[in-house]
N, CA, C and O of each residue as an XYZ file, in Angstrom:
888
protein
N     240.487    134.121    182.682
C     239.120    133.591    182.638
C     238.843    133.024    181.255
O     239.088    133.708    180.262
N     238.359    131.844    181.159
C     238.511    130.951    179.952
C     236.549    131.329    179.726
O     235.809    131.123    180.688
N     236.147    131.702    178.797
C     234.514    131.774    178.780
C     234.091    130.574    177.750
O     234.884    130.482    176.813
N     233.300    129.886    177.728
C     232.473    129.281    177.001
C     231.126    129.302    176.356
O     230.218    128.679    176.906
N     230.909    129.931    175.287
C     229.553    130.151    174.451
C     228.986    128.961    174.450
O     229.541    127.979    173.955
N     227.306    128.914    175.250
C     226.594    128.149    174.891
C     225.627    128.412    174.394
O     224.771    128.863    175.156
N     225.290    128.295    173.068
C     223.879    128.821    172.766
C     222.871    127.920    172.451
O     222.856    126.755    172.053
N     221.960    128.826    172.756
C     220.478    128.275    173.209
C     219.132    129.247    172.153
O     218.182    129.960    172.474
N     219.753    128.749    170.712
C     218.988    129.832    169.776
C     219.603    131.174    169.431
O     220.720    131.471    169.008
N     218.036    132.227    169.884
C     218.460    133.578    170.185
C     219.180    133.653    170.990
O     220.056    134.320    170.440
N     219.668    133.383    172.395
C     220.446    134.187    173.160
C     221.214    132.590    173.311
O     221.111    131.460    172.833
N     222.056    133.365    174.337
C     223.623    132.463    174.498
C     223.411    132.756    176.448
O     223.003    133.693    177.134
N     223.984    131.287    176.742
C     224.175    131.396    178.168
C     226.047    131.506    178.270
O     226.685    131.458    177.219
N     226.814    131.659    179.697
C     228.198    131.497    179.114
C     228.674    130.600    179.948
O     227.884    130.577    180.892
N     229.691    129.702    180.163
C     230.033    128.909    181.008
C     231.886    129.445    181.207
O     232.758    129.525    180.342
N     231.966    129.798    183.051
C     233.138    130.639    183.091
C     234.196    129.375    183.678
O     233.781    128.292    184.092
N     235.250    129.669    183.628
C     236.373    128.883    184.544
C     237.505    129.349    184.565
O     237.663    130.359    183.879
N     238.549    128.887    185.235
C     239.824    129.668    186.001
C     240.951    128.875    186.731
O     241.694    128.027    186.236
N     240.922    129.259    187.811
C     241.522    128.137    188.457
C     241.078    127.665    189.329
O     240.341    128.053    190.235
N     241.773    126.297    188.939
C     240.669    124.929    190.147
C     239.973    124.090    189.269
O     240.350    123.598    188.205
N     238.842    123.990    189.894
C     237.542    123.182    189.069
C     236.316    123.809    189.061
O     235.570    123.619    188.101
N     235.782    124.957    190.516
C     235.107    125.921    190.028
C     234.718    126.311    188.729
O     235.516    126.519    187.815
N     233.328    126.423    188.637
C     232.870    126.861    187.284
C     231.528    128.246    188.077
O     230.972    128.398    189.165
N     231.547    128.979    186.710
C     230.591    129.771    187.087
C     229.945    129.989    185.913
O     230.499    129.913    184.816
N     228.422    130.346    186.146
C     227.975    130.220    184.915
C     226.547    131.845    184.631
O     225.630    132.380    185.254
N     227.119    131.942    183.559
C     226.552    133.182    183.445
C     225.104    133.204    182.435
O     225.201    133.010    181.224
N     223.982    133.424    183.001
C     222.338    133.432    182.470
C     221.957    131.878    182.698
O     222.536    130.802    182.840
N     220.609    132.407    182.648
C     220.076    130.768    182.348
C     219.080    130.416    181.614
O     218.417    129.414    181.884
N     218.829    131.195    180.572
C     217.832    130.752    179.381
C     216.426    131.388    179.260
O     215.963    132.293    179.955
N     215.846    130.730    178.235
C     214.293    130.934    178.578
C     213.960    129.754    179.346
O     214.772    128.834    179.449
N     212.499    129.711    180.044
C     211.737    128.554    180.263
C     212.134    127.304    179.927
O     212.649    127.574    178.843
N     212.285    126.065    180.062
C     212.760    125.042    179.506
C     214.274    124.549    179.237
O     214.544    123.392    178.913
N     215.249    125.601    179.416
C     216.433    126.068    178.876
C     217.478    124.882    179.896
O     218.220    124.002    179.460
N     217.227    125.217    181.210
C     218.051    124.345    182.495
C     218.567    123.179    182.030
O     219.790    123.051    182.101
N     217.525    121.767    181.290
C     218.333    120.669    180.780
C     218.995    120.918    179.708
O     219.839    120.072    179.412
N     218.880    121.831    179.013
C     219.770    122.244    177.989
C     220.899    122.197    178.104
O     221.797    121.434    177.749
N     220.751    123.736    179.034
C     222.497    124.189    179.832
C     222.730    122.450    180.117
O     223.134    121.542    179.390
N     222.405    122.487    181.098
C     223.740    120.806    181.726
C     223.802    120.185    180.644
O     224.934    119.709    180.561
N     223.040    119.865    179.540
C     224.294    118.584    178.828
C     224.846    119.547    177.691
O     225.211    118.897    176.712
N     224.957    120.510    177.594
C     225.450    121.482    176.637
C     226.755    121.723    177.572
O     227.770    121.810    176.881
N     226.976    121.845    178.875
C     228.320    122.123    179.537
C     228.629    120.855    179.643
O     229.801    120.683    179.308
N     227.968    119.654    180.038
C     229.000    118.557    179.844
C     229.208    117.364    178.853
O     229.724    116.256    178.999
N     228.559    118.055    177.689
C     228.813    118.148    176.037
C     230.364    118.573    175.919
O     231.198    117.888    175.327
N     230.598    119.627    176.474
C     231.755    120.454    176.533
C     232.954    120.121    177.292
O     234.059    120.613    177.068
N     232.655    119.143    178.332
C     233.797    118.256    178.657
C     233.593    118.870    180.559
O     234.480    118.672    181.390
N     232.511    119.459    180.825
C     232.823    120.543    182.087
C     231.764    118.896    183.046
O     231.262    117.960    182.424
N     231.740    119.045    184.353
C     230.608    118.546    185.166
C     229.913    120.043    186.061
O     230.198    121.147    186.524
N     228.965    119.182    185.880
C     228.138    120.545    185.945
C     228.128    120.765    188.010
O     228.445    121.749    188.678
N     227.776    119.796    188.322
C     228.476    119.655    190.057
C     229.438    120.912    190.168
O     229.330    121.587    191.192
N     230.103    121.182    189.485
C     231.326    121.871    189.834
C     230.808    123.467    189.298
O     231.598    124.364    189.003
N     229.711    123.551    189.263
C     229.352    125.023    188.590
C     228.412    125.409    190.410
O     227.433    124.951    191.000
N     229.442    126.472    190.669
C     229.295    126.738    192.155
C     228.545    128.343    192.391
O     228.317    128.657    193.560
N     228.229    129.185    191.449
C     227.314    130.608    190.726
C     226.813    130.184    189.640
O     227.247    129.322    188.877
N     225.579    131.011    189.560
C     224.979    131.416    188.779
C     224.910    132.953    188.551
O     224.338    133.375    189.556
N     225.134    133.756    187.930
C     225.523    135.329    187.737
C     223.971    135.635    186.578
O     223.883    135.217    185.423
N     223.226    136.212    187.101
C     221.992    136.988    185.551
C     222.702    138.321    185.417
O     223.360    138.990    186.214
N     222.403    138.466    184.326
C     223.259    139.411    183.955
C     221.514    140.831    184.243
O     221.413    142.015    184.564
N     220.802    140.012    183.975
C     219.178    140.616    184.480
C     218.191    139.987    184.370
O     218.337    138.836    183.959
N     217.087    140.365    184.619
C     215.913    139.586    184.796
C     215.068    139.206    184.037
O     214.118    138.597    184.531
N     215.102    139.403    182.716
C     214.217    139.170    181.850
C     214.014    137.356    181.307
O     214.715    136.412    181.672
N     213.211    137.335    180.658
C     212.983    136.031    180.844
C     213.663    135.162    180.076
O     213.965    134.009    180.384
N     213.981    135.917    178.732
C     215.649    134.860    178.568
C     216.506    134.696    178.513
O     217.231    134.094    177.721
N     216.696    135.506    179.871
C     218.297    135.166    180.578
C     218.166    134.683    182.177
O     219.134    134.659    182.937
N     216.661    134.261    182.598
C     216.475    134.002    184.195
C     215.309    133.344    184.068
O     214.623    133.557    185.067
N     214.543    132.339    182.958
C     213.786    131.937    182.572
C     213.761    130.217    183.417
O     212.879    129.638    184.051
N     215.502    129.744    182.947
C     215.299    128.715    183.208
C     216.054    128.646    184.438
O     216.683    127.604    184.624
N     216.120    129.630    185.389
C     216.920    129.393    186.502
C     216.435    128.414    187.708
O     217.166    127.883    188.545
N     215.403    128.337    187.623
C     214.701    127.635    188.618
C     214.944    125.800    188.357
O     215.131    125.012    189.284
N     214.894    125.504    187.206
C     215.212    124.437    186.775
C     216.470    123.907    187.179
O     216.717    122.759    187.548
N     217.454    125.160    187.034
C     219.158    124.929    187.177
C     218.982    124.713    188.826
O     219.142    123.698    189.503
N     218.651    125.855    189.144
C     218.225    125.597    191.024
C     217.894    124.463    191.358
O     218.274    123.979    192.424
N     217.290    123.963    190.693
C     216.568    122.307    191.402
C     217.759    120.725    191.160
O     217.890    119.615    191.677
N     218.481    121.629    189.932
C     219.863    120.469    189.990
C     221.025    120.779    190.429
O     221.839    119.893    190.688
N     221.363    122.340    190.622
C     222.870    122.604    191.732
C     222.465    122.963    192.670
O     221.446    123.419    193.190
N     223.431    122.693    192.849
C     224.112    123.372    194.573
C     224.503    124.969    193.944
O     225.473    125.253    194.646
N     224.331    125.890    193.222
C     224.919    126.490    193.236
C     224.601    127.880    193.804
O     223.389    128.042    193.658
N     225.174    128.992    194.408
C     224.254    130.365    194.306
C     224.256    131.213    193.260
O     224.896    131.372    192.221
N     223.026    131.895    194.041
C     222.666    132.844    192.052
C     223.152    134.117    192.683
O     222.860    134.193    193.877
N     223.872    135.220    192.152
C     223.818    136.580    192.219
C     222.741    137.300    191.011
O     222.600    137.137    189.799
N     222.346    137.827    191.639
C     221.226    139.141    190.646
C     221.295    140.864    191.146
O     220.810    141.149    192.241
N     221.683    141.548    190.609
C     221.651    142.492    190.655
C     220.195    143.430    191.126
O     219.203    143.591    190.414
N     220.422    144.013    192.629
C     219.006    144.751    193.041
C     217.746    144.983    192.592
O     216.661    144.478    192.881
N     218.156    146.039    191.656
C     217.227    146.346    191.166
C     216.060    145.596    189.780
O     215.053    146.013    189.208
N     216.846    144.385    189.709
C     216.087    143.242    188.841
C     215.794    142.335    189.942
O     215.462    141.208    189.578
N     215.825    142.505    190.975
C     215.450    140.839    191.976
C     213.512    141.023    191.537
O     212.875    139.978    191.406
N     213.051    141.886    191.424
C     211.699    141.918    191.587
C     210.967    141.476    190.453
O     209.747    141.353    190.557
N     211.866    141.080    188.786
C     211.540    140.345    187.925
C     211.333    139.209    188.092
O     210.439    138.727    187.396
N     212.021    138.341    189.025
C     211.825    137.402    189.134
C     210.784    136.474    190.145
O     210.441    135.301    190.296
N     210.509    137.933    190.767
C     209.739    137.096    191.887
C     208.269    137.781    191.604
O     207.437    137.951    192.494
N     208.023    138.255    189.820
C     206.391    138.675    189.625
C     206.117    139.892    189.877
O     204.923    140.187    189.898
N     207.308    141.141    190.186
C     206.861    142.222    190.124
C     206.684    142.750    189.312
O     207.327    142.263    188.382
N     205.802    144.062    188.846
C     205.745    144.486    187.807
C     206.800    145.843    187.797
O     206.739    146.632    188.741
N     207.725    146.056    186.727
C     208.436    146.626    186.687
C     207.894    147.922    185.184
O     206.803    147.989    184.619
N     209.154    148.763    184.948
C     208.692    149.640    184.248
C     208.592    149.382    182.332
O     208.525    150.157    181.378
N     208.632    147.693    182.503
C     208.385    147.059    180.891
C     210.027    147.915    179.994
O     210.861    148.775    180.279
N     209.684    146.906    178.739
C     210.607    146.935    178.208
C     209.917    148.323    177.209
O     208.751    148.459    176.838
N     211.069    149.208    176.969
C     210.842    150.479    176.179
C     211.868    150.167    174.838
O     212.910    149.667    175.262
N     211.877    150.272    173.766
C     212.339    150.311    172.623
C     213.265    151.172    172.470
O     212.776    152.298    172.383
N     214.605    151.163    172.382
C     215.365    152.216    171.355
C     215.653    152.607    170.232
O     216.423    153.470    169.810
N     214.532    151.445    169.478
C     215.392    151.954    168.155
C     213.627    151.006    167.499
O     212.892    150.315    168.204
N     213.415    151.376    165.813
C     212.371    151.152    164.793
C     212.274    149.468    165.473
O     211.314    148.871    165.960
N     213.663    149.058    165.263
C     213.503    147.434    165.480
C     213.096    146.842    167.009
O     212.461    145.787    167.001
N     213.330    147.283    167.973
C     212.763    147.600    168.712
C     210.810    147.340    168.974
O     210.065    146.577    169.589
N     210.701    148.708    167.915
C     209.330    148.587    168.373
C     208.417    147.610    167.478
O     207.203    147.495    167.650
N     209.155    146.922    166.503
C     208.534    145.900    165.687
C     208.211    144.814    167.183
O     207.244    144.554    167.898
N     209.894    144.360    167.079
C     209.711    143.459    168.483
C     208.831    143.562    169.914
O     208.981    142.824    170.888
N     208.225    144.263    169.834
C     207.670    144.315    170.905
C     206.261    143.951    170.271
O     205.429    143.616    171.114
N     205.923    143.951    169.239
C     205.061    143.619    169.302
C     204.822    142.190    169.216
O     203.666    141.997    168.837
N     205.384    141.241    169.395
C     205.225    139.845    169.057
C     205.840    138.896    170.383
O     205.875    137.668    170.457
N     206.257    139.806    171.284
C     207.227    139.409    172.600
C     205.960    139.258    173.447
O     205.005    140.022    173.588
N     206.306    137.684    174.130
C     205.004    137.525    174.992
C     205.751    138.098    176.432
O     206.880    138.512    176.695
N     204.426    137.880    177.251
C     204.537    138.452    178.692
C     205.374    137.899    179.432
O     205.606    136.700    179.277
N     206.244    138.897    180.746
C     207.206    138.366    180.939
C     207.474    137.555    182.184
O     207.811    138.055    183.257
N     207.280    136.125    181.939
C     206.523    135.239    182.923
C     207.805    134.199    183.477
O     208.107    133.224    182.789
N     208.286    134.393    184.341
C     209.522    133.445    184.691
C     209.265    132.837    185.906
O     209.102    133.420    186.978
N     209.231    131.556    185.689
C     209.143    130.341    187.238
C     209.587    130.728    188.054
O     210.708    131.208    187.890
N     208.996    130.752    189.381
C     209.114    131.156    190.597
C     209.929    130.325    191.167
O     209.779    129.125    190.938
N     211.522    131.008    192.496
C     212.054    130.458    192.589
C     212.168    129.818    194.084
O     211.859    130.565    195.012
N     212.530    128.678    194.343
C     211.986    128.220    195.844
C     212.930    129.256    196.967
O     212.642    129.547    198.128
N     214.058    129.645    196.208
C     215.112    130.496    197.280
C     215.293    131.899    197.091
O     215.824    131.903    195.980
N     215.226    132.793    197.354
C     215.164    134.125    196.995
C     216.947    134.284    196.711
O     217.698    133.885    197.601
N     217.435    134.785    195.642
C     219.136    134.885    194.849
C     219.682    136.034    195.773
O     219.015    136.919    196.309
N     221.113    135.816    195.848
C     221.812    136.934    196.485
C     221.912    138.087    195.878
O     221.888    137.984    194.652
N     222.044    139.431    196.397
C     221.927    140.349    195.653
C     222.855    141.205    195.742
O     223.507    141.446    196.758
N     223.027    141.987    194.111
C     224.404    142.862    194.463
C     223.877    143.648    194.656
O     222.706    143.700    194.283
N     224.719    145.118    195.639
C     224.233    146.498    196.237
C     225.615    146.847    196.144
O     225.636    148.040    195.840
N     226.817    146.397    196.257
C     228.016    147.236    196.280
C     228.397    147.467    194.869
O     227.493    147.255    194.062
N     229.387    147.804    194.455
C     229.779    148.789    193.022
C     230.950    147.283    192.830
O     231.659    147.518    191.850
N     231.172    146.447    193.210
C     231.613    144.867    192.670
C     231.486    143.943    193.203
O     230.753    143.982    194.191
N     232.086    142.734    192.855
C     231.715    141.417    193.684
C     232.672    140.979    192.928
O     232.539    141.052    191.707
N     233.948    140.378    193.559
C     235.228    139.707    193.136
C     234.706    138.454    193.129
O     233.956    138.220    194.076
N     234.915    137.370    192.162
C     234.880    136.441    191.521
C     236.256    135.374    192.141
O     236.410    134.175    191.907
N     237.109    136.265    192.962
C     238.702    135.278    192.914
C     238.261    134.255    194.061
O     238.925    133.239    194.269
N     237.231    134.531    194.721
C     236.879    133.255    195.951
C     236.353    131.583    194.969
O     236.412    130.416    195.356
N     235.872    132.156    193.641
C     235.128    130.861    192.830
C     236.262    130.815    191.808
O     235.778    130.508    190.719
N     237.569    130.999    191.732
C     238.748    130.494    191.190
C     239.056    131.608    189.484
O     239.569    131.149    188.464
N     238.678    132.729    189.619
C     238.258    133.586    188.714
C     238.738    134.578    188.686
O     238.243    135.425    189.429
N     240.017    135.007    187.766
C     240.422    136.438    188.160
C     239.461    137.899    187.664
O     239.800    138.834    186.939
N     238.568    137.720    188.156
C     237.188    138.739    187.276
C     236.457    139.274    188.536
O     236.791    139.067    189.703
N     235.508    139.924    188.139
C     234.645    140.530    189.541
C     233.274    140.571    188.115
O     233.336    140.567    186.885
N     232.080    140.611    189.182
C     230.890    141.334    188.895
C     230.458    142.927    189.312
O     230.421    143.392    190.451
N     230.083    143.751    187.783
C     230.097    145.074    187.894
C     228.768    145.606    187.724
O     228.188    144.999    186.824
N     228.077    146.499    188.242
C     226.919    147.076    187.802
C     227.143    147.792    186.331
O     227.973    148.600    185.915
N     225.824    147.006    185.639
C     225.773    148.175    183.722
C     224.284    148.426    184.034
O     223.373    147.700    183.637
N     224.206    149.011    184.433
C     222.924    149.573    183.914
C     222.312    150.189    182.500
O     223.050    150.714    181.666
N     221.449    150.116    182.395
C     220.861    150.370    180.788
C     219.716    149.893    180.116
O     218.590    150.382    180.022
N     220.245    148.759    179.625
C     218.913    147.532    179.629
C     217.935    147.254    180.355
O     216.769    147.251    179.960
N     218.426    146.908    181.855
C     217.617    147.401    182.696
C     218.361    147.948    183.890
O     219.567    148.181    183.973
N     217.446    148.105    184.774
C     218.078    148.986    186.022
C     219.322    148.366    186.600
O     220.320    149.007    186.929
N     219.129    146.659    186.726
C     219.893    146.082    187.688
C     220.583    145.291    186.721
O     220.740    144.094    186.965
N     221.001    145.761    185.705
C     222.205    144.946    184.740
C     223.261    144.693    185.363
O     223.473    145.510    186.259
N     224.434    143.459    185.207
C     225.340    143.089    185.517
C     226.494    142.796    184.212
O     226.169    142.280    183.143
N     227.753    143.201    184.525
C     228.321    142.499    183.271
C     229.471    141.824    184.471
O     229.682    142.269    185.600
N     230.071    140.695    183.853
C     231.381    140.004    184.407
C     232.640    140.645    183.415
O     232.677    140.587    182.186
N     233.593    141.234    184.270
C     234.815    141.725    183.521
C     235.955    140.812    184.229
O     235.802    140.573    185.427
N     237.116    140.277    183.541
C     238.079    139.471    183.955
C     239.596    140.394    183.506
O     239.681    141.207    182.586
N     240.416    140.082    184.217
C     242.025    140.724    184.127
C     242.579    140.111    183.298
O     243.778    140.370    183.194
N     241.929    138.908    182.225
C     242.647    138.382    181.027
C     241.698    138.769    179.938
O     241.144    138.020    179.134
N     241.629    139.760    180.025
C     241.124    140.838    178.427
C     239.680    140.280    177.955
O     239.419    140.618    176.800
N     238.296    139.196    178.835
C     236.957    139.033    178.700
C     236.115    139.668    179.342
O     236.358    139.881    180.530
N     235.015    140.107    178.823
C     234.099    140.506    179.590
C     232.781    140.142    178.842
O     232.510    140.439    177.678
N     231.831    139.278    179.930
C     230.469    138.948    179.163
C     229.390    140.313    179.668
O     229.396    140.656    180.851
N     228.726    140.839    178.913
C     227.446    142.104    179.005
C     226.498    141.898    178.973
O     225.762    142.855    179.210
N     225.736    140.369    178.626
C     224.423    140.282    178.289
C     223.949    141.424    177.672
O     224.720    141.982    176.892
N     222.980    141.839    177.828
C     222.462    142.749    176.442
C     222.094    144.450    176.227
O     221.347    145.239    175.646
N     223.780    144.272    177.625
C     224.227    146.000    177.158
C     224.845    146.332    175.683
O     225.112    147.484    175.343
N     224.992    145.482    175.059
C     225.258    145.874    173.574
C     224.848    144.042    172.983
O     224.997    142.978    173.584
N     224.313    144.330    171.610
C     223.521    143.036    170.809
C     224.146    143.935    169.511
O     224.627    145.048    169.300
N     223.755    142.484    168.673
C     223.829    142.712    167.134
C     222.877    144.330    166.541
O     222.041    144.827    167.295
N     223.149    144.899    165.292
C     222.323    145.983    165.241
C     221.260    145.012    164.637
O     220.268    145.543    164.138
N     221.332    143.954    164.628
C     219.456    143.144    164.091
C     219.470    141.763    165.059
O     219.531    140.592    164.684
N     219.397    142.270    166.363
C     219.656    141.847    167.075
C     220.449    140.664    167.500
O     221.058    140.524    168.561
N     220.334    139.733    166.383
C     221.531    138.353    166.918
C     222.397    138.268    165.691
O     223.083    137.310    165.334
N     222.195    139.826    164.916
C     223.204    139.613    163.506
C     223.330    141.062    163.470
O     222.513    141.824    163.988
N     224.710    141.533    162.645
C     225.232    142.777    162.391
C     226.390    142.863    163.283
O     226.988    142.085    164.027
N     226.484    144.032    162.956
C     227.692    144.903    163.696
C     227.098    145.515    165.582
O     225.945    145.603    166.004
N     228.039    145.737    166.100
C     227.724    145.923    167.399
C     227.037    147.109    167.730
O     227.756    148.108    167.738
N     225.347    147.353    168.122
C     224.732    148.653    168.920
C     224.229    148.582    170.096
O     224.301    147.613    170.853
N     223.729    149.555    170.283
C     222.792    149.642    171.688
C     221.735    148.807    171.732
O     221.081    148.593    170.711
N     221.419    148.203    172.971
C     220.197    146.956    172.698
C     218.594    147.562    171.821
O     218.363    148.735    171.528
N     217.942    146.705    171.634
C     217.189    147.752    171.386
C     215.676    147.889    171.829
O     214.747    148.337    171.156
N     215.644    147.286    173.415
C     215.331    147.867    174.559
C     216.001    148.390    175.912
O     216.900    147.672    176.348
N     215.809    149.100    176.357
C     216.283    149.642    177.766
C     215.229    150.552    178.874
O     214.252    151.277    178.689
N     215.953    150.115    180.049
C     214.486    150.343    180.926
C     215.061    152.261    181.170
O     214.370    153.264    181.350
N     217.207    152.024    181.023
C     217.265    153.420    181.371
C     218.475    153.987    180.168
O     219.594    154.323    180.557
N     218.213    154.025    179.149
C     218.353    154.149    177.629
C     219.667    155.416    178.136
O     220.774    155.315    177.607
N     219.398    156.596    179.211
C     220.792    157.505    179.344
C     222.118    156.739    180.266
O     223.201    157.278    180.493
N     221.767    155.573    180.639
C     222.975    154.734    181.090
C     223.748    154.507    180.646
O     224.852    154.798    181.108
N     223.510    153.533    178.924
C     223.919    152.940    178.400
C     225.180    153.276    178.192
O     226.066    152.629    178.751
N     225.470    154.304    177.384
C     226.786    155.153    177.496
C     227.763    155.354    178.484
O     228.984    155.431    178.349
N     227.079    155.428    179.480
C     228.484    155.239    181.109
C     228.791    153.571    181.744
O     229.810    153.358    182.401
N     227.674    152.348    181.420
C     227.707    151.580    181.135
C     228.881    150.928    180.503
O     229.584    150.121    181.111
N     229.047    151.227    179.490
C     229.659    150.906    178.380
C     231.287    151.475    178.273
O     232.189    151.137    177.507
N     231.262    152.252    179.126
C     232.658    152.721    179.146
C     233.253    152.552    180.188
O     234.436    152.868    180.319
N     232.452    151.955    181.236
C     232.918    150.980    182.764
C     234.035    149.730    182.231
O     235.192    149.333    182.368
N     232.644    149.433    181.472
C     232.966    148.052    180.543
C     234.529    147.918    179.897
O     235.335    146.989    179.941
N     234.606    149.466    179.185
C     235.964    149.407    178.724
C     236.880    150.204    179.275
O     237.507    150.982    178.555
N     237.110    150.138    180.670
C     237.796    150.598    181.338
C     238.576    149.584    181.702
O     239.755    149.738    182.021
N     237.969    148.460    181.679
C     238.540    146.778    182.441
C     239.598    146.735    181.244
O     240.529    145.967    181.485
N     239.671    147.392    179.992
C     240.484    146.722    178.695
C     240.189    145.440    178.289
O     240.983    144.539    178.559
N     239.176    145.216    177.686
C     238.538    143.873    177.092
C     238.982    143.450    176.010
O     238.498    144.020    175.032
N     239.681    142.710    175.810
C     239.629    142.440    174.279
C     239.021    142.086    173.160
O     238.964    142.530    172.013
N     238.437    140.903    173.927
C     236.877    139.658    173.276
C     235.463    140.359    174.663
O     235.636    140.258    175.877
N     234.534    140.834    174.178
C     233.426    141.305    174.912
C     232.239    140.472    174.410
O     231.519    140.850    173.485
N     232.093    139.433    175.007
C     230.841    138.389    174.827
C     229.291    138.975    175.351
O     228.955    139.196    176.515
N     228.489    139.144    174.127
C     227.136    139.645    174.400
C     225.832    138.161    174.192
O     225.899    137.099    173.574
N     224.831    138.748    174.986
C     223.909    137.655    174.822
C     223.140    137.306    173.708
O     222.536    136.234    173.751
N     223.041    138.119    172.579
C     222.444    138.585    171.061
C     223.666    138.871    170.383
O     224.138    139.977    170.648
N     224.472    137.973    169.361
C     225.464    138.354    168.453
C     226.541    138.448    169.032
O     226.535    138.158    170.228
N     227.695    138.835    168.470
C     229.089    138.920    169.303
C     229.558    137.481    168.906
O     229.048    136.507    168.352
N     230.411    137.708    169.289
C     231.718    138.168    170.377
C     231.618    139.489    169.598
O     230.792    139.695    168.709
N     232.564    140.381    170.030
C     233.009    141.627    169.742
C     234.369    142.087    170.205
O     234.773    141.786    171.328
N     235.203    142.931    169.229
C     236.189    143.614    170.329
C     236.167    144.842    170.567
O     235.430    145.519    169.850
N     236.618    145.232    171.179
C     236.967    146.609    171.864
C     236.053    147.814    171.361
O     235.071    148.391    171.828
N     237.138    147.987    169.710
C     236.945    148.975    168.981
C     235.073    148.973    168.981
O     234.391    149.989    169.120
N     234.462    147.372    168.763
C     233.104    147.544    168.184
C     232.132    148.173    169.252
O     231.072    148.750    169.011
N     232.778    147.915    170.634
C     231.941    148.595    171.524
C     232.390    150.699    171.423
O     231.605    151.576    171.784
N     233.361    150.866    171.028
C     234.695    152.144    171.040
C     232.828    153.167    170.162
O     232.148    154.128    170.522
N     232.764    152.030    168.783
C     232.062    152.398    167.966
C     230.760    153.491    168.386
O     230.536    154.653    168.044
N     229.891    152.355    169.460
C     228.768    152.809    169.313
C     228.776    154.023    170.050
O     227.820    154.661    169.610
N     229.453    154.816    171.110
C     229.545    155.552    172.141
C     229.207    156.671    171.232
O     229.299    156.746    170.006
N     228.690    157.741    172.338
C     228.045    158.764    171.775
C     229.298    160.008    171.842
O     229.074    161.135    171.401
């Protein structure tokens, strides 16, 4: 699995590929973000036609912000993990809780969490994976819970795995690798995280800071 960092500021969307022409593409921004992504992937030499998933890694708004936008120019389907489908469609969920001082600075300046409504309701994961080898990908999608309930990370059999923001910078898009520093279920994180490195990752792409290897995730475990 070949990954591609696209960033979009604070956070990073990822653009996946394998074999074939299949592409899959992992988050989709804040608000506004959708024309971004496309000429940022075919900036990159990719056509975006050929991006056949969309994977959120969860629901928050900038990583499923600009999905609706992307929706209105692919063909593609979205997977979202259960227990986040209800972020997106305006439920109120149990808000973001702080783990750490920095944390609770940030929260205070983080607006409400408001993401465009989408015309198709996204497929949803409920089983414990979702193999990736049908969209040309030797990887699957895994439940992380932590961050929030219905976290997703993508792990691949050539030593990548993207987490979105089961682990971020310790200042959030800078430092060394910690625990995010919100989570909806803060005693996950830890079994999470060692799912993660069970796959043997080498390069572990996060949505805040990173890349990372191994050891930096080895680090934070309790």
């Amino acid at each position: 699995m070949d990954v591609v960092p696209i960033s979009l500021g604070m956070v990073k969307s990822f653009l996946l590929s394998g074999r074939g022409k299949e592409l899959v593409l992992v988050d989709a921004g804040n608000p506004g973000d959708g024309p971004r992504i496309i000429k940022k992937v075919e900036e990159a030499g990719y056509r975006t036609k050929d991006i056949s998933l969309i994977v959120l890694t969860h629901g928050h708004r900038d990583h499923a912000g600009g999905l609706a936008e992307l929706a209105g120019e692919l063909s593609a389907k979205v997977l979202v993990g259960s227990q986040d489908l209800g972020k997106l469609t305006g439920e109120k969920g149990p808000g973001i809780q702080p783990t750490r001082f920095l944390g609770r600075v940030f929260k205070l300046f983080l607006p409400e969490e408001e993401i465009p409504p989408l015309s198709e309701e996204p497929e949803v994961i409920e089983e414990e994976r979702v193999s990736l080898n049908g969209f040309g990908i030797d990887g699957e999608v895994i439940p992380a819970p932590g961050h929030t309930s219905g976290s997703l990370a993508v792990v691949s059999e050539g030593g990548a795995a993207v987490i979105g923001d089961l682990v971020m910078g310790r200042l959030l898009v800078f430092g060394r690798a910690s625990i995010p520093v919100f989570a909806e279920e803060p005693e996950k994180l830890n079994e999470s995280i060692r799912k993660v490195l069970s796959y043997n990752p080498e390069v572990v792409y996060t949505s805040h800071a990173g890349p990372f290897e191994r050891e930096d995730l080895e680090g934070i475990l309790d």
